[in-house]
Structure formats: C-alpha cells, structure tokens
TORPA-4810 file (N, C-alpha, C, O; in nm, 3 decimals):
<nodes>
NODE_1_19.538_-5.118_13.364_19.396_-5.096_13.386_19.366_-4.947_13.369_19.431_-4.867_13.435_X
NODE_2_19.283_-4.909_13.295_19.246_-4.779_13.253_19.183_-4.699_13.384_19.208_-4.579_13.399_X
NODE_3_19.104_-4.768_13.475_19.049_-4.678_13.604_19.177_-4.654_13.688_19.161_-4.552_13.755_X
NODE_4_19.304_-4.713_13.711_19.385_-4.658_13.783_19.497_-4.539_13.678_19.568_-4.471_13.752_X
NODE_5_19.516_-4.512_13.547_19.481_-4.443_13.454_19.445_-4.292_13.512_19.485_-4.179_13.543_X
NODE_6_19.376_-4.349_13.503_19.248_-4.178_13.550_19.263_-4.135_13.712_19.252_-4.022_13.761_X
NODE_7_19.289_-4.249_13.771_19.318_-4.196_13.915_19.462_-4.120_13.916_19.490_-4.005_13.949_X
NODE_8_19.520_-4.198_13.881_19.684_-4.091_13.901_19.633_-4.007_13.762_19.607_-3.906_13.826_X
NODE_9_19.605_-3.975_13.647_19.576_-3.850_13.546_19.494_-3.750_13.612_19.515_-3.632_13.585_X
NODE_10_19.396_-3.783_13.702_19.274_-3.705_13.767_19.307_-3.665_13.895_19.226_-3.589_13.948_X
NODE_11_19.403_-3.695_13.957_19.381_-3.658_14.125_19.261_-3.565_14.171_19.226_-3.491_14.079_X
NODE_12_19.179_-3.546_14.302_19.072_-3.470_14.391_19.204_-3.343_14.373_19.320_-3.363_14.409_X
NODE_13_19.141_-3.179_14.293_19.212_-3.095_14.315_19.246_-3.053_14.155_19.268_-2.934_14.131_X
NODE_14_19.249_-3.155_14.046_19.297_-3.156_13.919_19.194_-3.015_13.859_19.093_-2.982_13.922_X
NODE_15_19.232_-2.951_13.746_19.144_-2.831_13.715_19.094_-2.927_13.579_19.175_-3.007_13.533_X
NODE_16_18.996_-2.918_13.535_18.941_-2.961_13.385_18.856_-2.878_13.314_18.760_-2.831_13.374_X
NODE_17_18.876_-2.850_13.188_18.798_-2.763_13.089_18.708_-2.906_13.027_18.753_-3.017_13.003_X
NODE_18_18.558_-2.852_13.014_18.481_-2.978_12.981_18.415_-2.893_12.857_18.345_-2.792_12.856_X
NODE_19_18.477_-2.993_12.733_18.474_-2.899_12.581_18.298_-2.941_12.532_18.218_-2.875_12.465_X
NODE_20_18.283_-3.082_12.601_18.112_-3.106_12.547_18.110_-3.230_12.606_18.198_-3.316_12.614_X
NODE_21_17.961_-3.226_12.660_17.902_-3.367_12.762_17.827_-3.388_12.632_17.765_-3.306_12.564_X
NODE_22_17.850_-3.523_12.614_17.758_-3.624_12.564_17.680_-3.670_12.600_17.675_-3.682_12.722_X
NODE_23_17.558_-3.729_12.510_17.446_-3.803_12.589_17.395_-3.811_12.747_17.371_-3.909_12.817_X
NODE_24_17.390_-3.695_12.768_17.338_-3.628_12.939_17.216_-3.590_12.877_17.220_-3.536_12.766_X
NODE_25_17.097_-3.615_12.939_16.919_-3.495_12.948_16.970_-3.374_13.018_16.907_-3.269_13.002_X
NODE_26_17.086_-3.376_13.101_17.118_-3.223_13.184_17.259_-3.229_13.179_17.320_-3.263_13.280_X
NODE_27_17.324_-3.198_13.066_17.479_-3.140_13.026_17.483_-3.005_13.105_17.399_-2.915_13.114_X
NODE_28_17.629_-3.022_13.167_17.690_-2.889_13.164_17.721_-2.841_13.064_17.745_-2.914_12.968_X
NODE_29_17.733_-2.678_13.054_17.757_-2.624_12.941_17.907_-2.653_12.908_18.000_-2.679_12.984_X
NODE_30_17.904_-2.634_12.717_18.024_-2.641_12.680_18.101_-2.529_12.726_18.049_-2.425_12.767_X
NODE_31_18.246_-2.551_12.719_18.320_-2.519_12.768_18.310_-2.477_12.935_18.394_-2.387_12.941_X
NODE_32_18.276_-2.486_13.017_18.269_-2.505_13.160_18.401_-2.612_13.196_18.441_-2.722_13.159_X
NODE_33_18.451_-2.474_13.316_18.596_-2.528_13.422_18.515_-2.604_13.508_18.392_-2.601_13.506_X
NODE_34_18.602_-2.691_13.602_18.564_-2.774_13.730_18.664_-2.853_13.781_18.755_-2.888_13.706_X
NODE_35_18.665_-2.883_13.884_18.787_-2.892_13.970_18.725_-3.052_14.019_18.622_-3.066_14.086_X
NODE_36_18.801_-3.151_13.978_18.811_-3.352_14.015_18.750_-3.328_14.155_18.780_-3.214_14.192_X
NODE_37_18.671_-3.396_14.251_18.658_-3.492_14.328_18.716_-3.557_14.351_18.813_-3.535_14.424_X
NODE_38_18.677_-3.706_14.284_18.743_-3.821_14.321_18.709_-3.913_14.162_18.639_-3.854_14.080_X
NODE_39_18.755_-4.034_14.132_18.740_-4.077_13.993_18.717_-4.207_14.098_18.790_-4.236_14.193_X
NODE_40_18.590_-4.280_14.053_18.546_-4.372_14.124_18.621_-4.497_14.072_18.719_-4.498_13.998_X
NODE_41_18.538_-4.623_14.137_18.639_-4.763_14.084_18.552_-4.822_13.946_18.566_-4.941_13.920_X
NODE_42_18.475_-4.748_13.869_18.437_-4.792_13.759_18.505_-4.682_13.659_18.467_-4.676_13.542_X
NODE_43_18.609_-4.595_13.712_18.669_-4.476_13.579_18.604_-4.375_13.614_18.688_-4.290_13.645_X
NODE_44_18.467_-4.322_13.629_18.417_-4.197_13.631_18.471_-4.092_13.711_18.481_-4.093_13.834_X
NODE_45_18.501_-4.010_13.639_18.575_-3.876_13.679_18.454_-3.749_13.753_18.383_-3.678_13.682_X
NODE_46_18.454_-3.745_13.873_18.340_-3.639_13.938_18.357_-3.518_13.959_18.458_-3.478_14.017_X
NODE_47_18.282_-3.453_13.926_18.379_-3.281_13.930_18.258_-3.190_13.978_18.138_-3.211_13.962_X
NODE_48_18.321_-3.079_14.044_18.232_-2.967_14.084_18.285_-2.855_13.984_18.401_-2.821_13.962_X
NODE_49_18.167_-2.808_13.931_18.170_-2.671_13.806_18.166_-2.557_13.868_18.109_-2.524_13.972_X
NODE_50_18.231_-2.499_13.796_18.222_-2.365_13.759_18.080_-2.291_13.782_18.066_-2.197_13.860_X
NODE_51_18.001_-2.335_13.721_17.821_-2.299_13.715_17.741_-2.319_13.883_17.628_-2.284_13.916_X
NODE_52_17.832_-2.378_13.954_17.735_-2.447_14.095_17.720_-2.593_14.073_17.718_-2.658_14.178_X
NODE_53_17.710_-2.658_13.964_17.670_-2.785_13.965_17.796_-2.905_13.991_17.915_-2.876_14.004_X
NODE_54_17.746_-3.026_13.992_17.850_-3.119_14.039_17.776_-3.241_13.912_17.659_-3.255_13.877_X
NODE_55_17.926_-3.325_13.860_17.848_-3.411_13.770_17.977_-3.487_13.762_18.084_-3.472_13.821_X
NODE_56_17.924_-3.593_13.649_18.031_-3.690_13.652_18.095_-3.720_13.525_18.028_-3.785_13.445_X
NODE_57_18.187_-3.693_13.499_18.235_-3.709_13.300_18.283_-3.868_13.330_18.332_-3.921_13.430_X
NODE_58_18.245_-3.921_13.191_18.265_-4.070_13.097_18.380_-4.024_13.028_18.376_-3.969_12.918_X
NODE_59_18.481_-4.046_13.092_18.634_-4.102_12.949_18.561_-4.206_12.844_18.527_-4.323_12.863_X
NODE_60_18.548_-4.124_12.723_18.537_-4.199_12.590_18.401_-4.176_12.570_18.341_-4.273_12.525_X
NODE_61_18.338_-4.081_12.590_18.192_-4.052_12.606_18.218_-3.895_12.601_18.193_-3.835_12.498_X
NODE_62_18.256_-3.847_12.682_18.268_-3.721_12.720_18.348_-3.612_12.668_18.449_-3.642_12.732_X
NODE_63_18.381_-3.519_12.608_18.495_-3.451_12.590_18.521_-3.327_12.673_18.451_-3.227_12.686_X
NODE_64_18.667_-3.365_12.740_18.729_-3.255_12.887_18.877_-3.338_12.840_18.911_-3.445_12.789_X
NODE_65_18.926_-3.233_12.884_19.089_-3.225_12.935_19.111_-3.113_13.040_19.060_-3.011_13.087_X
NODE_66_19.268_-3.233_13.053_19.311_-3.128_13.180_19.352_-3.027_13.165_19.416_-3.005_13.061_X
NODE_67_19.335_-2.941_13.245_19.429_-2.761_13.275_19.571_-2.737_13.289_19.613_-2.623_13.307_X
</nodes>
C-alpha cells in the first residue's frame, strides 16, 4: 500500500526540498525547505516551511524530495 510507503519514507521530523507545487491557487515557492508533520491515511504528506507557512504535498502531483 503506497500510504504506508510514505509513512515509513516521511516520518514527523523528515527535512524536504519542495522543487514545485502543482495545481495549488496558493503554492509555496519553488524550491522551499520544510520539515514532515505527519502523512495522513489518504498519503498526504504535511509540512511546515521554511517561509512560515504549513501545507500539504500530493505524491504524484507534487514535486519534493527528501534531504
């Protein structure tokens, strides 16, 4: 199952470089660091930025990798 996947790839604490948000009206900027939350039970990976903001990246939507 791909959401448990992302839970052990993502742990709350993981660092991520987020290279470009897709289809968001309010993207974080490209290239912006941010540090996992938690990756909910539908896959979504939640992160607090670099910038102040908090958002949520789409595996297969989104482009970020880990640090």
């Amino acid at each position: 199952m791909r959401v448990q996947h992302y839970k052990e790839e993502f742990p709350a604490g993981t660092r991520v470089l987020l290279v470009h948000m897709n289809k968001d009206p309010r993207p974080v900027p490209d290239n912006t660091k941010g540090t996992v939350c938690l990756v909910d039970d539908i896959g979504q990976i939640h992160c607090f930025f670099e910038n102040g903001t908090s958002h949520t990246l789409i595996p297969g939507v989104d482009i970020f990798r880990k640090l």
